[in-house]
N, C-alpha and C positions, 0 to 999 in steps of 0.2 A: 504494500500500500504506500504510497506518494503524495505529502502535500507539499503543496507550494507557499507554506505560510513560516512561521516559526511555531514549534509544538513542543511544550513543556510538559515533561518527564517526572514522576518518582518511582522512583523503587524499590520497594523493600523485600530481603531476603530469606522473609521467617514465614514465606508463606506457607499454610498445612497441605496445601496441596500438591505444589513443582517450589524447584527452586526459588522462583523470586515472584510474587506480585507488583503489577506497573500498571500506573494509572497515566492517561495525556492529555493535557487540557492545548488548545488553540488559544488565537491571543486574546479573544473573548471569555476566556477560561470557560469555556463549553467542556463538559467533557467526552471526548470522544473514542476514547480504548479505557477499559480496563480489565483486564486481564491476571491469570497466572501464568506461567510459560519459565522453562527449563532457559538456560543461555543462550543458547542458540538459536532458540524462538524469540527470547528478548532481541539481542543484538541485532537479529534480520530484521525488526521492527524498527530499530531504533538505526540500522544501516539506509533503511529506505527514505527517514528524513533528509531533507538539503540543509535544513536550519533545525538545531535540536539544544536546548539546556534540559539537562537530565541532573536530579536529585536523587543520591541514594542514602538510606538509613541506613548505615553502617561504616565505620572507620576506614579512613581511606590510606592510614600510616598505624604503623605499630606504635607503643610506646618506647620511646629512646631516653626517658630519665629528664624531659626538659623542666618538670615540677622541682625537683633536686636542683638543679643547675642554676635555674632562673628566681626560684623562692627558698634559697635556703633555709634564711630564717624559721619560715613558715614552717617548710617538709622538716624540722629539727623537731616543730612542736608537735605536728600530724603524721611524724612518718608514718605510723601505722596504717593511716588514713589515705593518705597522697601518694604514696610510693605505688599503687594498683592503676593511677589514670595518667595520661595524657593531658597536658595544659587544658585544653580545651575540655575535657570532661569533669579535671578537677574547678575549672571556672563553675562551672555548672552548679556541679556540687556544695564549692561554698553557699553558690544561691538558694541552696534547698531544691534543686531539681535533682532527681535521682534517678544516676545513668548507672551503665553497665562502664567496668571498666575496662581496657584497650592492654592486653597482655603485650610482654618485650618480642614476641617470636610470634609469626602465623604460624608456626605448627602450634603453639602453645595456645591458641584463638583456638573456640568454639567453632562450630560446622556454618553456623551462620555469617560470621566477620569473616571466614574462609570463603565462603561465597563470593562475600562482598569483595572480597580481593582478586579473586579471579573477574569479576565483572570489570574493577577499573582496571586491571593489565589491559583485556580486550578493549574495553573503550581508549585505553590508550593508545595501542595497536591500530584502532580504526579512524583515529586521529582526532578524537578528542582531545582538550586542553582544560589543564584546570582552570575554574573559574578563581577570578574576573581575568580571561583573556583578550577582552576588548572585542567590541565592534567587527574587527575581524576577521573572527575566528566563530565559523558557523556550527560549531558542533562544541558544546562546553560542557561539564560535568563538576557539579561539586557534593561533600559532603552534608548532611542536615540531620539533624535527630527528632525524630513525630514527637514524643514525650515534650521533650525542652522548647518545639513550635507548640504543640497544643498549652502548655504552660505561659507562654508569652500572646498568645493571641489572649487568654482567658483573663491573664494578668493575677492565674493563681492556679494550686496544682488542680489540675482536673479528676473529675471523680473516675475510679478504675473503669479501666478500657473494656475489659470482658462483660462490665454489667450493662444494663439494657440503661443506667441512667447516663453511664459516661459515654455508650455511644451515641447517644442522642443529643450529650453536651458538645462532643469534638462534633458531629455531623450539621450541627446548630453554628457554630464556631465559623463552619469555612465556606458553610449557608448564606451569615451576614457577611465573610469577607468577602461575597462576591461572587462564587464557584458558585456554574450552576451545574447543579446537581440537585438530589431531593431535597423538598423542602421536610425535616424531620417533623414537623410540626402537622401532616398531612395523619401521621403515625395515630396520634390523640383521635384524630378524626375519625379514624376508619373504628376506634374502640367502642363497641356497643356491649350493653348488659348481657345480651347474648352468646356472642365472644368470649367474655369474662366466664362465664360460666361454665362454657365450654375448652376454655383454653386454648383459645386460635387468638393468637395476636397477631397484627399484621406486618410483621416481622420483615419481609420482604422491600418494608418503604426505610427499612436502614443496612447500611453497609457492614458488613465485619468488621472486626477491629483490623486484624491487616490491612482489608481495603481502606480503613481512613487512615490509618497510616502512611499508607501511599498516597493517597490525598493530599494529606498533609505535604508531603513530598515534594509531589508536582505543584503543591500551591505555592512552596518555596522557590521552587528553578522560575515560577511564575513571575514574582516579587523581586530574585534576584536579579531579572532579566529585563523585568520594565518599571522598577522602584526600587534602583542600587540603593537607594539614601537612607529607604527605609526597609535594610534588613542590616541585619547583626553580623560582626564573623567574632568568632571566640578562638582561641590557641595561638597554635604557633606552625607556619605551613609544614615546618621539616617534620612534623608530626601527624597533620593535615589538621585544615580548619574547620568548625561548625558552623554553617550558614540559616539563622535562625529570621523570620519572618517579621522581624519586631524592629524600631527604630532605634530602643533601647530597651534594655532588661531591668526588672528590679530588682531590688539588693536581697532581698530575700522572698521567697514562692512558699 
């Protein structure tokens, strides 16, 4: 499939079904793919744009000790604490958002950051560049975290993702930033006494917690690509950065 537009990307690697879930919004943030799909079926997708920012939820660099290096003071008082992330995760972290942290070794990574590392080799390979690679440079790729977006749009941590009320808060979330997608609030409507009693919810008017996650994603390469001003980067690139959807964060979530 072929557009001639610019089409923004995310994707996240934890899907239960194939390797990675990918969602793509147009510059309208319509959305028009989303999908699960093994590498190969991602990359043919994302080979056939001319113009593409792609977001993935997952670490795009190991941890290399830049916590230690750059804060010692700090890492003296938190070693226990600091010495498991990445600049960028331990930013996070002090905020109160609560990431996963980025081991020294990809063998020492999880099946999923192992994913995610195999996808930016290929995106590498097929000649993407990390973002902000300028105007251009039509095919760009950066790192983002759904937790630490959905966090920053709410402007407070959001209610867990698995339950029926947080996906209706993140799908509520990226509803008003604009994406059109379902309106969650159709959800209420469909709800009758009947239903209730029977136990048919209509489940169908919201997305999975993956799918908004990928959501989240794509609504970042969105932001990063047509409102540099108002997105975030956190860390340090020799580690790789997190591009978060917000103008600025606050000191504590």
């Amino acid at each position: 499939m072929l557009f001639n537009q610019p089409i923004f990307v995310g994707v996240d690697p934890a899907s239960p079904q194939k390797s990675f879930t990918y969602a793509a919004l147009d510059k309208g943030m319509n959305l028009i793919a989303l999908a699960d799909a093994e590498l190969d079926e991602l990359t043919a997708f994302l080979a056939g744009l001319p113009f593409a920012t792609v977001a993935v939820n997952s670490p795009s660099g190991v941890n290399r000790g830049l916590v230690r290096e750059m804060k010692p003071e700090m890492f003296k008082t938190l070693k226990s604490r600091a010495s498991g992330f990445r600049m960028a995760e331990f930013e996070l972290r002090e905020r109160g958002i609560a990431v996963t942290g980025t081991p020294a070794t990809v063998a020492a990574c999880p099946a999923w950051m192992q994913s995610g590392f195999s996808l930016y080799r290929k995106l590498e390979r097929m000649g993407f560049k990390k973002y902000p690679a300028g105007d251009d440079a039509p095919h760009q790729v950066l790192e983002t975290h759904p937790h630490a977006a959905f966090c920053a749009l709410a402007g407070t941590a959001p209610q867990t993702k698995i339950s029926l009320e947080g996906k209706i808060q993140r799908q509520l979330l990226l509803y008003e930033a604009g994406m059109r997608i379902k309106d969650p609030m159709d959800f209420f409507e469909e709800i009758t006494r009947h239903k209730m009693l029977r136990g048919t919810w209509p489940l169908e008017l919201l997305y999975s917690a993956e799918q908004l996650d990928t959501l989240a994603a794509a609504y970042t390469a969105w932001m990063a690509a047509h409102r540099p001003e108002q997105a975030t980067s956190l860390g340090d690139p020799r580690e790789g950065t997190i591009i978060l959807p917000a103008t600025n964060l606050k000191e504590k979530y």
